[in-house]
N, CA and C atoms as a LAMMPS dump frame, in Angstrom:
ITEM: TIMESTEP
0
ITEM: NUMBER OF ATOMS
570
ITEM: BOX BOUNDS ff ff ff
-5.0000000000000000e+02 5.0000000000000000e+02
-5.0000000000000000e+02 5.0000000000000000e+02
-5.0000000000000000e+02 5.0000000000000000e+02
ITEM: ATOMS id mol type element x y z
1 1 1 N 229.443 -483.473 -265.193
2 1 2 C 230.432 -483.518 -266.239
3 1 3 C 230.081 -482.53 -267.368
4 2 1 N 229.315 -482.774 -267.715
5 2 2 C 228.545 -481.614 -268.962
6 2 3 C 228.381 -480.317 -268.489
7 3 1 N 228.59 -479.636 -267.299
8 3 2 C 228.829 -478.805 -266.56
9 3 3 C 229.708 -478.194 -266.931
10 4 1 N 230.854 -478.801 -266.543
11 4 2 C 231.866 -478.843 -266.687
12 4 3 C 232.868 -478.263 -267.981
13 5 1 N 232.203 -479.396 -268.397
14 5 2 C 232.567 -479.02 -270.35
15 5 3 C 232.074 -477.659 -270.761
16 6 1 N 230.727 -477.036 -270.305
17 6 2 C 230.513 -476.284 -270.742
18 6 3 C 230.714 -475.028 -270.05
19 7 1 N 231.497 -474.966 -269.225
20 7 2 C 232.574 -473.761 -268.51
21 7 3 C 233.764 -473.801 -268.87
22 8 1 N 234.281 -475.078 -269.157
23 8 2 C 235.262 -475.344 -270.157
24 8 3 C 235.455 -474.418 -271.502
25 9 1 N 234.263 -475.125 -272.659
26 9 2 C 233.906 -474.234 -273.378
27 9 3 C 234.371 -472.806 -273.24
28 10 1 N 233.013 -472.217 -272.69
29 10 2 C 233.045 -470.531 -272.394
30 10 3 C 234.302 -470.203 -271.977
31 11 1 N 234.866 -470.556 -271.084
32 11 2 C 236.52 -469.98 -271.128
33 11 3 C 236.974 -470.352 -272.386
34 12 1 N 237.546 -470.755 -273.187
35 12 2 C 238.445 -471.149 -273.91
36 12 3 C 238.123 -469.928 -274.928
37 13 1 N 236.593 -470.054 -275.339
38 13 2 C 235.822 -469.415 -276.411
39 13 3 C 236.273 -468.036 -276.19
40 14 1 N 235.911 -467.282 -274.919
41 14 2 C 235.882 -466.251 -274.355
42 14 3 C 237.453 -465.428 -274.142
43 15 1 N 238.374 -466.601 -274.263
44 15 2 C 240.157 -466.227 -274.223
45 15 3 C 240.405 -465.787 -275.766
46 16 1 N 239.721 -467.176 -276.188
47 16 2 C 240.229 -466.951 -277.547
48 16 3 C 239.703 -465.127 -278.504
49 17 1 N 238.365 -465.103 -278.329
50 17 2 C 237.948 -463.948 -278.944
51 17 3 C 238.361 -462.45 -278.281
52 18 1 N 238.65 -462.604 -276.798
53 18 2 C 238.979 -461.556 -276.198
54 18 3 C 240.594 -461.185 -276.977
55 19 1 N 241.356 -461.87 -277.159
56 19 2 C 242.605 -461.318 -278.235
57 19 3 C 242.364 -460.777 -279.653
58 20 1 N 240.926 -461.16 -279.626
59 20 2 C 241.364 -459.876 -280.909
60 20 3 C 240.486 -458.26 -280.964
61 21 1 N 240.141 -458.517 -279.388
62 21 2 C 239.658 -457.193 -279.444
63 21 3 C 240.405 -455.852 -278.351
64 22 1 N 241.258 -455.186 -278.907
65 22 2 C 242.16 -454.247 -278.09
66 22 3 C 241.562 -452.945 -277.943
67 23 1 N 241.382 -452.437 -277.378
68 23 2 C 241.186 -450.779 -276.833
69 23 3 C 242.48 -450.184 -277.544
70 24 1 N 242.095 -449.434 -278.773
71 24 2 C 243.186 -448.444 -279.05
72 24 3 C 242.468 -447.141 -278.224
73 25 1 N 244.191 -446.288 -278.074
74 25 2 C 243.904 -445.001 -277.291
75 25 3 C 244.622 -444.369 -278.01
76 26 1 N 244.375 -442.604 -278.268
77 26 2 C 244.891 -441.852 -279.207
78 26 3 C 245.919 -441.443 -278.24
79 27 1 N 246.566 -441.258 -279.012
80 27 2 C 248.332 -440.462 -278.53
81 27 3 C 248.024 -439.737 -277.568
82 28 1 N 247.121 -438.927 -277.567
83 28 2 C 246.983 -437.922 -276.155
84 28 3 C 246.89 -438.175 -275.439
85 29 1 N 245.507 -439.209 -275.137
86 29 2 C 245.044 -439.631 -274.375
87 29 3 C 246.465 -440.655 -273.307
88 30 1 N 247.371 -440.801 -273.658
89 30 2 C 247.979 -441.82 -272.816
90 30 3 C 249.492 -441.073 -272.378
91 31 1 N 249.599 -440.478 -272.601
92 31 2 C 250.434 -439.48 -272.085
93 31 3 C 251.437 -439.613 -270.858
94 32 1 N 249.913 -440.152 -270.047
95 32 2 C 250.781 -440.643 -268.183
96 32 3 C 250.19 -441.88 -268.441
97 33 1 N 249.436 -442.559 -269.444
98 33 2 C 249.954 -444 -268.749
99 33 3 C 250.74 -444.917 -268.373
100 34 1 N 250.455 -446.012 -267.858
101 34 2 C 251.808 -447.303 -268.119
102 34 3 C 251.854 -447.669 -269.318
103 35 1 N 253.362 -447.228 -269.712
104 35 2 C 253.561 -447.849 -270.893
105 35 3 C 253.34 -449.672 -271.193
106 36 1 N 253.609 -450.344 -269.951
107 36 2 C 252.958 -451.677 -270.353
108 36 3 C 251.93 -451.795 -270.053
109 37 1 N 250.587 -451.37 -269.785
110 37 2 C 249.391 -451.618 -269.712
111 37 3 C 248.67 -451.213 -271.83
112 38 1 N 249.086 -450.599 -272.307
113 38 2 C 248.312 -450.011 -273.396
114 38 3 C 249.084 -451.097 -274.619
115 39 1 N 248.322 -451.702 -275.404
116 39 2 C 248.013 -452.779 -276.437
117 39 3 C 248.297 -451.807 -278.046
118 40 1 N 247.383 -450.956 -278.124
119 40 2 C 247.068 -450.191 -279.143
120 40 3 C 246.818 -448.697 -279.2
121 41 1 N 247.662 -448.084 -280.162
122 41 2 C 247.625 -446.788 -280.208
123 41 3 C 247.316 -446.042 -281.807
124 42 1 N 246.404 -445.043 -282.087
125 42 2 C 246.02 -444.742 -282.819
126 42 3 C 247.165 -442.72 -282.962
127 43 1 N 247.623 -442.976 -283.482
128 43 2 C 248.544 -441.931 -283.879
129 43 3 C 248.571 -441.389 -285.304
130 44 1 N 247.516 -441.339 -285.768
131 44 2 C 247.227 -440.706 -286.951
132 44 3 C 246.929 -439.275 -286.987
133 45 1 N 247.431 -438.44 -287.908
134 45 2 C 246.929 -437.26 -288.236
135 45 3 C 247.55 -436.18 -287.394
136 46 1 N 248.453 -436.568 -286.914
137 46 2 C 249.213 -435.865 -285.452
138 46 3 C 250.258 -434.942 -286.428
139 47 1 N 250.528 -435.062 -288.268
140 47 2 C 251.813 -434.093 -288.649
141 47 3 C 253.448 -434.451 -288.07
142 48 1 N 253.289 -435.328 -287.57
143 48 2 C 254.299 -436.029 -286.82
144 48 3 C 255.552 -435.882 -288.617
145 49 1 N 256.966 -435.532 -288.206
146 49 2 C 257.732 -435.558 -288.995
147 49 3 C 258.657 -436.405 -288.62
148 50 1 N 258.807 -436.703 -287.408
149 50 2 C 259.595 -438.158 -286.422
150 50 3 C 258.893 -439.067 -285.488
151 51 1 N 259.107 -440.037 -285.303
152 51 2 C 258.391 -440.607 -284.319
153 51 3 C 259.394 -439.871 -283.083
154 52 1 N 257.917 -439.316 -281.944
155 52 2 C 258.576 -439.007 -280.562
156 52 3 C 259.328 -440.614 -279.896
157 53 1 N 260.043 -439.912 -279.322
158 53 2 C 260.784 -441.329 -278.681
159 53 3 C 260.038 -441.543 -277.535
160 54 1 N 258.908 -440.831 -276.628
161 54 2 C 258.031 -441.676 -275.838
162 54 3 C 257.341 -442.905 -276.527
163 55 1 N 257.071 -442.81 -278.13
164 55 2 C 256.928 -443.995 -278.468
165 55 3 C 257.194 -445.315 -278.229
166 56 1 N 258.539 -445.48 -277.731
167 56 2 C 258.961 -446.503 -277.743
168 56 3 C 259.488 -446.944 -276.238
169 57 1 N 258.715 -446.89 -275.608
170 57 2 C 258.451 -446.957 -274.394
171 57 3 C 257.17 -448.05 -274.127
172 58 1 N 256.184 -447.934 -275.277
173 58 2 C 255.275 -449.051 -275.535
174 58 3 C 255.8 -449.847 -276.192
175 59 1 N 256.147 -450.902 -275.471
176 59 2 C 256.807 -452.376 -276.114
177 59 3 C 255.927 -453.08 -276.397
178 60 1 N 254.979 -453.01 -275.535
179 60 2 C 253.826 -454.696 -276.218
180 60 3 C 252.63 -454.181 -277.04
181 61 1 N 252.764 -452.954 -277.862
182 61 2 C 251.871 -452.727 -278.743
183 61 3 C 251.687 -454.049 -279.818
184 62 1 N 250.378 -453.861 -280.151
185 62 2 C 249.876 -455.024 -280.963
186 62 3 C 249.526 -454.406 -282.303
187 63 1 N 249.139 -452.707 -281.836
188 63 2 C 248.233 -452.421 -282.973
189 63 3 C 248.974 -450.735 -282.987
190 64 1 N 249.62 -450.282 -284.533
191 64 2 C 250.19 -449.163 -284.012
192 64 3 C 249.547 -448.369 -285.492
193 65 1 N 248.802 -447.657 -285.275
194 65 2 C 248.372 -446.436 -286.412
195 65 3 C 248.881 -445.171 -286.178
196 66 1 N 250.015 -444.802 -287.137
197 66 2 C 250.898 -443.857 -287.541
198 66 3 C 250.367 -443.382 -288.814
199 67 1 N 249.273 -443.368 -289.313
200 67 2 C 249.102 -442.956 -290.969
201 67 3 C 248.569 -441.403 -290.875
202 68 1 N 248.639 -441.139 -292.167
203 68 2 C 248.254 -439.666 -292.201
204 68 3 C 248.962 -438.354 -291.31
205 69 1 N 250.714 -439.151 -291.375
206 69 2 C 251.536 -438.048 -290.723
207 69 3 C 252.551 -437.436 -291.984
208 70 1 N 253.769 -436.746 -291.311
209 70 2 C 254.762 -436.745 -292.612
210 70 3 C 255.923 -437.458 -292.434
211 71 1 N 255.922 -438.906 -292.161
212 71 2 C 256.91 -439.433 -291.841
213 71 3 C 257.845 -439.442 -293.164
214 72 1 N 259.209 -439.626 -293.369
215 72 2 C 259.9 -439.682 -294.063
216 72 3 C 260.601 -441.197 -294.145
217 73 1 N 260.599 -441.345 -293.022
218 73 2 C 261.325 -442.631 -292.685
219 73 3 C 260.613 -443.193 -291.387
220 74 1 N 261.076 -444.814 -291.18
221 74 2 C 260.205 -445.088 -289.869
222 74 3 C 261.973 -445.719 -288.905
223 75 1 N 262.446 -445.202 -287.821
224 75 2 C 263.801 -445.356 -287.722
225 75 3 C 263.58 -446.787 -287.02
226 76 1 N 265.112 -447.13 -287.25
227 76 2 C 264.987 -449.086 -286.27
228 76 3 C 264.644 -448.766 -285.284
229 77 1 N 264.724 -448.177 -284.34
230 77 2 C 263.942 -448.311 -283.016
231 77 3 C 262.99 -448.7 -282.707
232 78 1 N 262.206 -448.741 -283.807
233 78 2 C 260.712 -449.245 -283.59
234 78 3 C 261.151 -451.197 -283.933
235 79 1 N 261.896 -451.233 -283.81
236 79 2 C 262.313 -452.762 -283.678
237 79 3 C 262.148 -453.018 -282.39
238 80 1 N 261.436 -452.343 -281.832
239 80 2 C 261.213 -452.631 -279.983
240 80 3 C 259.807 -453.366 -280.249
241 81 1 N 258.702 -453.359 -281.191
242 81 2 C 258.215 -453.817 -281.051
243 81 3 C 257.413 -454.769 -281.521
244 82 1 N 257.991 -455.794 -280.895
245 82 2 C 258.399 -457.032 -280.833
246 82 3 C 256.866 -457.845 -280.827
247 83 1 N 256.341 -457.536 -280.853
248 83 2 C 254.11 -458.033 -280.292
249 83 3 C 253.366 -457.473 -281.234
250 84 1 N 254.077 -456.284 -282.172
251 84 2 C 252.98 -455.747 -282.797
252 84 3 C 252.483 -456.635 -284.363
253 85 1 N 251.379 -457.067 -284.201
254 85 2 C 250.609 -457.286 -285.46
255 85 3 C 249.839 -456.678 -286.517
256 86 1 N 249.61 -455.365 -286.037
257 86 2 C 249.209 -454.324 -287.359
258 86 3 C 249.874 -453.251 -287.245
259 87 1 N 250.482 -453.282 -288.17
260 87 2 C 250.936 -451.355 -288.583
261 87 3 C 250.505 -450.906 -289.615
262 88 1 N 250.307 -449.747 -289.471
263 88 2 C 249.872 -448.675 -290.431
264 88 3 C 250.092 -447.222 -290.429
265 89 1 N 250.653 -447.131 -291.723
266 89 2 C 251.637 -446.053 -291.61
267 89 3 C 251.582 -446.014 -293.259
268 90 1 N 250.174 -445.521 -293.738
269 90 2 C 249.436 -445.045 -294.927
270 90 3 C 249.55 -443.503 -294.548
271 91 1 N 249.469 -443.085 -296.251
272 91 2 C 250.098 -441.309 -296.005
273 91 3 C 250.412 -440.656 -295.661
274 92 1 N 252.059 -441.445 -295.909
275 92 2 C 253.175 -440.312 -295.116
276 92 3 C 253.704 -440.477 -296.326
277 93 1 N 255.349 -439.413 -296.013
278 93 2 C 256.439 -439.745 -296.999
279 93 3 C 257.082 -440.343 -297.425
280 94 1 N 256.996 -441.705 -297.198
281 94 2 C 258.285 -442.682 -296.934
282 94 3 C 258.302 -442.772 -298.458
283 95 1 N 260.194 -442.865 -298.718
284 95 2 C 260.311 -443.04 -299.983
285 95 3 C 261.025 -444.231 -299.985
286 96 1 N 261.747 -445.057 -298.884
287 96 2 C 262.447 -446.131 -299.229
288 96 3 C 261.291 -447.37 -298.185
289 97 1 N 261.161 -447.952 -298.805
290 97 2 C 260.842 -449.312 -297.814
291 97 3 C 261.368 -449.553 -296.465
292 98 1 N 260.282 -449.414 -295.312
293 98 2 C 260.814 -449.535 -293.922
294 98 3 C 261.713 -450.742 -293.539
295 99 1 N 262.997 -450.58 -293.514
296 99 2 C 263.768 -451.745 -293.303
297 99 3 C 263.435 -452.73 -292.009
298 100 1 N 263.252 -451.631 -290.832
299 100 2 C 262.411 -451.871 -289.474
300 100 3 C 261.186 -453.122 -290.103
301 101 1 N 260.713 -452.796 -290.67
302 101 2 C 259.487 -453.886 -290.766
303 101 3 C 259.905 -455.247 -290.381
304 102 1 N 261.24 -455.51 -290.469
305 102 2 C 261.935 -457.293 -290.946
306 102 3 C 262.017 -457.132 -289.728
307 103 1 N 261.999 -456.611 -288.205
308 103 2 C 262.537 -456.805 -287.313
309 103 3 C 261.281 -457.22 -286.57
310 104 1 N 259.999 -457.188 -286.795
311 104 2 C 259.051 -457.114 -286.023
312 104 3 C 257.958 -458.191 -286.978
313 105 1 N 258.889 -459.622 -285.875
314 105 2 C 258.127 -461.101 -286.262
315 105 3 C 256.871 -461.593 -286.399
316 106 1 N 255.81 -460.934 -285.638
317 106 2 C 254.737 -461.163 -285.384
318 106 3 C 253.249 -460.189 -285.854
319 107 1 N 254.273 -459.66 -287.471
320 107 2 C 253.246 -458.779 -288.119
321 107 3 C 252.363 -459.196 -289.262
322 108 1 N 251.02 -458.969 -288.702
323 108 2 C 250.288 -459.524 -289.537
324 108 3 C 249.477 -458.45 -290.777
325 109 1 N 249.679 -457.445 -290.233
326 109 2 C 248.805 -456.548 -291.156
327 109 3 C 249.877 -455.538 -291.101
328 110 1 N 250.321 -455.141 -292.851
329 110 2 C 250.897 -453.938 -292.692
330 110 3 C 250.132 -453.244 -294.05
331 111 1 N 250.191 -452.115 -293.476
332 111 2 C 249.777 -451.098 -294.613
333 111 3 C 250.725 -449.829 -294.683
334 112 1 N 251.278 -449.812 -296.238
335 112 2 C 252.046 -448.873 -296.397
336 112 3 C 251.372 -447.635 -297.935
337 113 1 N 250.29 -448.066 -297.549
338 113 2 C 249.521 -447.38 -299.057
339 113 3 C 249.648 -446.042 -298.565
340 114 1 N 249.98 -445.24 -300.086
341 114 2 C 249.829 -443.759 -300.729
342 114 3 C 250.937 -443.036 -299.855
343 115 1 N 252.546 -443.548 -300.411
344 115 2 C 253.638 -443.261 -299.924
345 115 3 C 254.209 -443.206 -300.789
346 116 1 N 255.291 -443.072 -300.879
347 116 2 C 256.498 -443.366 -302.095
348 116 3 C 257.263 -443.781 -302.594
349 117 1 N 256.94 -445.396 -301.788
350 117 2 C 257.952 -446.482 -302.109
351 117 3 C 257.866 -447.402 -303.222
352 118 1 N 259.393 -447.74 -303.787
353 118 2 C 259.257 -448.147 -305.043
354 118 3 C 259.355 -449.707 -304.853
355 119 1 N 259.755 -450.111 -303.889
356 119 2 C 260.244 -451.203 -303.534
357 119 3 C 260.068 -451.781 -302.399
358 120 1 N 260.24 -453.015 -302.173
359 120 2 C 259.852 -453.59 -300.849
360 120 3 C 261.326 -454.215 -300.391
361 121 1 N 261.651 -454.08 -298.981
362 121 2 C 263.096 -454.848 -298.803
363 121 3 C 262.536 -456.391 -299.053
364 122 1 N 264.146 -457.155 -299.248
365 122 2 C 263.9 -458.334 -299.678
366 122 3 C 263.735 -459.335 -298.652
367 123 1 N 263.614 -458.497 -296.706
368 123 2 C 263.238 -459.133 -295.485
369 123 3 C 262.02 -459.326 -295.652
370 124 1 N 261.388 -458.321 -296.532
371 124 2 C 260.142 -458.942 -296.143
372 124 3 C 259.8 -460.529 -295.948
373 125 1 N 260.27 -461.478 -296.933
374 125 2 C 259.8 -462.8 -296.485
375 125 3 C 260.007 -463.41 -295.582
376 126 1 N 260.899 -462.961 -294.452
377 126 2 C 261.114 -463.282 -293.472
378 126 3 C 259.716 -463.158 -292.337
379 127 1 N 258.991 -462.077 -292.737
380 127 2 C 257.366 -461.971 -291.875
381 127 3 C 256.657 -463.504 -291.821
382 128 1 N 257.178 -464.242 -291.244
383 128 2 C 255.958 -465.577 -291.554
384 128 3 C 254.671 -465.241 -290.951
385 129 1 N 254.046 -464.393 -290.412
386 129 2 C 252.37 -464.169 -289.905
387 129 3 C 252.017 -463.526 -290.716
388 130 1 N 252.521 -462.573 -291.872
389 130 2 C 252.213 -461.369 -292.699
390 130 3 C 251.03 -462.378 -293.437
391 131 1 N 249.512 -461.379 -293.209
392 131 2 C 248.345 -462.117 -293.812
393 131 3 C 248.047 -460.917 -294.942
394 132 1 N 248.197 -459.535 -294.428
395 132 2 C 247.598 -458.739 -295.27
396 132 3 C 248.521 -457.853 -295.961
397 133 1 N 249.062 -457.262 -296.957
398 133 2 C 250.128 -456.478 -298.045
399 133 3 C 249.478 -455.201 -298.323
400 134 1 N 249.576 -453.922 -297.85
401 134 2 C 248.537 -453.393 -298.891
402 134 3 C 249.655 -452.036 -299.111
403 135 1 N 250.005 -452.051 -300.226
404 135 2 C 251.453 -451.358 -300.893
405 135 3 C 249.986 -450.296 -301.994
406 136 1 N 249.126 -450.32 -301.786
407 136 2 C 248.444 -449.379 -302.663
408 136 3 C 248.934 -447.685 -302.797
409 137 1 N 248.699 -447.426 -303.96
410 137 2 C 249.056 -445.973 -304.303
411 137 3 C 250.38 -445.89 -304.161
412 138 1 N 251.878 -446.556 -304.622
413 138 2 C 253.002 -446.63 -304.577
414 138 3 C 253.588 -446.859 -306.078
415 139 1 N 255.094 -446.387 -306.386
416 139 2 C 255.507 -446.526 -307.589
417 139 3 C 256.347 -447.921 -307.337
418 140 1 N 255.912 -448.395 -306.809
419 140 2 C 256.563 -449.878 -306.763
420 140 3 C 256.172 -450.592 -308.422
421 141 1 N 257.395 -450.707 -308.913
422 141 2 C 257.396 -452.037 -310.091
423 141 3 C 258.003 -452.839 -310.717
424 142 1 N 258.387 -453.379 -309.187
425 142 2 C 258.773 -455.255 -308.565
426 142 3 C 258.446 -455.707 -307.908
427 143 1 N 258.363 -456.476 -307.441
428 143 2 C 257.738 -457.17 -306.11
429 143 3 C 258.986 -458.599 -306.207
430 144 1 N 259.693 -458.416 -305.017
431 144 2 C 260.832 -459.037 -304.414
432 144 3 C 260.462 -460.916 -304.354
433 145 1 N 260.8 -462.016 -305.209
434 145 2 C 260.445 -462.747 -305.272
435 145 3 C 260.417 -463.471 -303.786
436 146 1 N 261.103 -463.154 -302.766
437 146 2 C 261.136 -463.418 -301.525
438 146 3 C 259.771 -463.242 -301.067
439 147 1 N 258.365 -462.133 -301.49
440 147 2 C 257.265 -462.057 -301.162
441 147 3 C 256.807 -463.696 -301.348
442 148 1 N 257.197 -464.504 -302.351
443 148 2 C 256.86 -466.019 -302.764
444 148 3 C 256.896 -466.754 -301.242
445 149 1 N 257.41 -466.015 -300.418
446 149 2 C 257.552 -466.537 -299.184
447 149 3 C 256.457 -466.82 -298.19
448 150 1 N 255.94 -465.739 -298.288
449 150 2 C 254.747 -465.592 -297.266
450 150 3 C 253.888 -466.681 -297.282
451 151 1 N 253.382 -467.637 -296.491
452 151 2 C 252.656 -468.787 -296.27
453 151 3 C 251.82 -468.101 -296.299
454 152 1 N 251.339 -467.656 -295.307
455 152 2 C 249.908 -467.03 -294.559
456 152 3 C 249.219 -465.676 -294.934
457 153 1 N 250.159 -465.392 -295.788
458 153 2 C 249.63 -464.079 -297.15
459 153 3 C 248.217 -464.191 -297.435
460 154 1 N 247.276 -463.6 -297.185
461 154 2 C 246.102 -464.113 -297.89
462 154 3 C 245.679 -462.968 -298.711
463 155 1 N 246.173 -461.649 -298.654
464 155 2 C 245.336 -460.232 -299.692
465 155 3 C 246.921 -459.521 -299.544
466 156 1 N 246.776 -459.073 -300.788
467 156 2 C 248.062 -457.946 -301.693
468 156 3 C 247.243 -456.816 -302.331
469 157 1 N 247.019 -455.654 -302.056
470 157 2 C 246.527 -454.648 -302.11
471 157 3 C 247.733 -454.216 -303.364
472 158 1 N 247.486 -454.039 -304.544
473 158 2 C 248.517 -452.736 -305.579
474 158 3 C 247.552 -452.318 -306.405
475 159 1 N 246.503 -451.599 -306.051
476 159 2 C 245.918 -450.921 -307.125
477 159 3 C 246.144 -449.712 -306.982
478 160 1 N 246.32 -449.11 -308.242
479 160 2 C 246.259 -447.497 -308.2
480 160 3 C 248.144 -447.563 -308.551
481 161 1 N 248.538 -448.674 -309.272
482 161 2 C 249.962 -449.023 -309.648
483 161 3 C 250.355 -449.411 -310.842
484 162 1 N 250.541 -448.429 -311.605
485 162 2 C 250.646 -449.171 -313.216
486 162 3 C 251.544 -450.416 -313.764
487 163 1 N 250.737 -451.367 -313.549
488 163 2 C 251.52 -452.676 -313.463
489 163 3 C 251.006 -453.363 -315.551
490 164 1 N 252.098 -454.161 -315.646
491 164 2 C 251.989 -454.897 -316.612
492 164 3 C 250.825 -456.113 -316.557
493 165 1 N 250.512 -456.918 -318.006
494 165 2 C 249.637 -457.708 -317.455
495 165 3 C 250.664 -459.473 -316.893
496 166 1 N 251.623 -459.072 -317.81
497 166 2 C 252.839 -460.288 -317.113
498 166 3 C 252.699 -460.418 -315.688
499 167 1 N 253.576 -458.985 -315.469
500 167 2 C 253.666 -459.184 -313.748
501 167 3 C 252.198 -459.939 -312.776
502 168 1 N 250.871 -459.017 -313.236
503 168 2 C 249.862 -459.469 -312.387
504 168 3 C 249.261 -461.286 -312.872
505 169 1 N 249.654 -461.393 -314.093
506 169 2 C 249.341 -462.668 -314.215
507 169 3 C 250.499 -463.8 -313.274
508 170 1 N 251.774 -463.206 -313.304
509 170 2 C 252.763 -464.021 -312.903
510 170 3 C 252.383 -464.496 -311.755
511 171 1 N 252.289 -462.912 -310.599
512 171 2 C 251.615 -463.622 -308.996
513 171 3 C 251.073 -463.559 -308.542
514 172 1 N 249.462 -464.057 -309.911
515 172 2 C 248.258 -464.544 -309.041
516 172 3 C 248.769 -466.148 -309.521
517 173 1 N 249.417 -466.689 -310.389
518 173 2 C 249.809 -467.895 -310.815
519 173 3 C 250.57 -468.311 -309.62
520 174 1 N 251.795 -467.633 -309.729
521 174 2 C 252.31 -468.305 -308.408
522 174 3 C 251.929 -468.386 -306.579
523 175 1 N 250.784 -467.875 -306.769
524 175 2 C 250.51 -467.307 -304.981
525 175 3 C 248.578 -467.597 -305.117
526 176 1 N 248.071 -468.703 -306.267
527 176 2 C 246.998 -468.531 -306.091
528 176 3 C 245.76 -468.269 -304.405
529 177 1 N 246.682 -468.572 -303.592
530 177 2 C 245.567 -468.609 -302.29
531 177 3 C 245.681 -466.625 -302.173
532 178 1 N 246.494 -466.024 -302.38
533 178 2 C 246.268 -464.581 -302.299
534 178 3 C 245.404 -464.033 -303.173
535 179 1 N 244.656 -463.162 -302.352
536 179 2 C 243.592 -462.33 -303.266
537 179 3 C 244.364 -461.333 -303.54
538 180 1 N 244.448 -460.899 -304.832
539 180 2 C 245.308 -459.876 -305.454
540 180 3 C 244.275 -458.702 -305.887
541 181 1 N 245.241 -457.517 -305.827
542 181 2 C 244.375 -456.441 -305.935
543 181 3 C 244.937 -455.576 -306.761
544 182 1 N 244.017 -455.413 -308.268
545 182 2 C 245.185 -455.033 -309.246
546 182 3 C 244.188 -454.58 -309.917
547 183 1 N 244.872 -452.836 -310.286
548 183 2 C 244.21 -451.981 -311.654
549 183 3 C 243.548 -452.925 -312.926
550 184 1 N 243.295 -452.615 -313.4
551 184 2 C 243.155 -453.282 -314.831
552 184 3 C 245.085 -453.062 -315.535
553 185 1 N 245.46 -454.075 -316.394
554 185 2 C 246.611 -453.908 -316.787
555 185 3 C 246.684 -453.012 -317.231
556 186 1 N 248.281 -451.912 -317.396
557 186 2 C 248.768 -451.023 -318.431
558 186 3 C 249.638 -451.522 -319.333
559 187 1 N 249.344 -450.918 -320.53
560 187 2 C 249.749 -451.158 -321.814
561 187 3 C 251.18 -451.325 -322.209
562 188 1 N 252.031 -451.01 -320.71
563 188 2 C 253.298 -450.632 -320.498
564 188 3 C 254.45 -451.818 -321.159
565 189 1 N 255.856 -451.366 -321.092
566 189 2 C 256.949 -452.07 -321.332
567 189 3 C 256.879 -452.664 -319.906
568 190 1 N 257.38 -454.065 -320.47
569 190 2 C 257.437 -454.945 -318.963
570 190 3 C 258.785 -455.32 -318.9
């Protein structure tokens, strides 16, 4: 019996930790693969001004790094994917808030730092897995009370954002379980 249990154990243990560890492969590298065999793709630094539409051919990405291109926009199409839990898509151009984001349920980490968005759509609260925010280096100065949404929010990245001391007092008050990440206040009109 104790045998037992403890093969029990080791599987369960061994399922559980094996999901959070994915093989990302760089854009090149996968070229001819199966698009449903590959989890995670690292697509950074590629100058990319559109996403190629072989992109979206990987549906069960989990993990998609797009940062350090010149994206302008991220188009709905990427509403294909439907599995992914981290995106990142830090230093590019984006000047409006990826509307696409609200379409893709099961995101837990997004990073949109050192872009040019002023604003966040007001889907965002619709993300119920969203654990991590990190809007750093952005002229964002609101934050969509719908963010009040996020259960499972646990870190909000806005430093490097000239924020009031109202605003940052307001939602670490209302959202105490989030670790907030905030300049020292500016002296600013609120």
């Amino acid at each position: 019996m104790k045998l037992l249990l403890a093969i029990i154990f080791l599987y369960a243990s061994n399922t559980l930790f094996a999901q959070d560890t994915l093989k990302i492969y760089r854009w090149e590298a996968i070229q001819k693969a199966n698009p449903d065999t590959i989890l995670a793709i690292d697509a950074s630094k590629l100058k990319w001004e559109q996403i190629p539409e072989k992109l979206y051919s990987f549906k069960n990405l989990k993990y998609l790094n797009i940062s350090k291109n010149k994206l302008k926009e991220l188009p709905l199409e990427m509403g294909v994917f439907k599995s992914l839990k981290t995106l990142d898509v830090t230093k590019n151009d984006l000047e409006n808030a990826p509307i696409v984001i609200c379409q893709l349920p099961k995101l837990q980490k997004l990073h949109l730092a050192r872009n040019k968005i002023s604003s966040l759509p007001a889907c965002i609260g619709y993300l119920s897995e969203l654990r991590v925010l990190d809007i750093w280096d952005n002229p964002i100065n609101v934050l969509q009370e719908e963010v009040a949404n996020l259960k499972k929010l646990e870190a909000v990245d806005m430093r490097a954002i000239m924020l009031g001391p109202h605003f940052q007092q307001k939602w670490e008050e209302s959202m105490p379980q989030v670790k907030w990440y905030f300049d020292p206040p500016c002296h600013c009109v609120e």
